[in-house]
C-alpha positions in Angstrom: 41.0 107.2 144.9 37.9 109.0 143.4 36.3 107.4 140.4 36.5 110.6 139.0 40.1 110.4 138.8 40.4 107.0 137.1 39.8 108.1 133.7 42.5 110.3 133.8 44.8 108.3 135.3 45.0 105.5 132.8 45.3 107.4 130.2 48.1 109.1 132.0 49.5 105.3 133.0 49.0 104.7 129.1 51.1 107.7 127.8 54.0 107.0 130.2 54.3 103.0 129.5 54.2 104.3 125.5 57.0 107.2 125.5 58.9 104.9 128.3 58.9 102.3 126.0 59.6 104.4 123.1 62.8 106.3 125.1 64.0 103.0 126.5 63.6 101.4 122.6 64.9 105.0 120.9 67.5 106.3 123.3 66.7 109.7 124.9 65.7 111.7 122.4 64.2 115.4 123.4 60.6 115.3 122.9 59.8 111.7 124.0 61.8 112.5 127.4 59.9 115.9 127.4 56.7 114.5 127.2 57.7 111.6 129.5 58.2 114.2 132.0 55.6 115.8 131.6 52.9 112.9 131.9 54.7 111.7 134.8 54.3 115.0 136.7 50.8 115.2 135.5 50.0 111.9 137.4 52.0 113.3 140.6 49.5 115.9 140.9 46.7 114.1 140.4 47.4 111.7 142.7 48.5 113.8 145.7 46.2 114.8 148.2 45.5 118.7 149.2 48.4 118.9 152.2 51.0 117.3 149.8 49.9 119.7 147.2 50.6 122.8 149.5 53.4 121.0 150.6 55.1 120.9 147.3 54.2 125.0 146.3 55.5 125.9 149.9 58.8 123.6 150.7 59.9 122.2 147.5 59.1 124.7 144.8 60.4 127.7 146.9 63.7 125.9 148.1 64.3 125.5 144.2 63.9 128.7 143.6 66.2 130.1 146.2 68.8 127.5 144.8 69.0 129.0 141.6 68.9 132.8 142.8 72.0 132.2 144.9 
C-alpha cells in the first residue's frame, strides 16, 4: 500500500472502531449506522486496486440496478 494512502486509512480505521463501538454500546441507531457505513465503504475504495474498482461500476453496481428496475 502507498504511503500516501496511510493517512487516510487510519483515520478511516479510527472512525469505524468509534461508531462500531458506539452502535454495538448504543444499539443501532440511524446516524451512527449511517455513518458506519459510510466510513466503511470509504475504506473499500481506497483500498481496492484500479481492476477491482472497474469491476465494482461494471458487474456489481449495474446488476443492482437491474434488480430494482425489474
Amino acid at each position: 500500500m502507498s504511503s500516501a494512502y496511510t493517512p487516510k486509512v487510519a483515520s478511516l480505521l479510527e472512525v469505524i472502531a468509534f461508531n462500531g463501538n458506539a452502535l454495538s454500546e448504543n444499539g443501532a441507531n440511524d446516524p451512527t449506522r449511517r455513518t458506519l457505513l459510510a466510513a466503511v465503504r470509504t475504506l473499500t475504495r481506497a483500498l481496492e486496486t484500479p481492476v477491482e474498482s472497474i469491476t465494482r461500476i461494471a458487474w456489481a453496481e449495474v446488476c443492482i440496478l437491474v434488480y430494482f428496475i425489474q
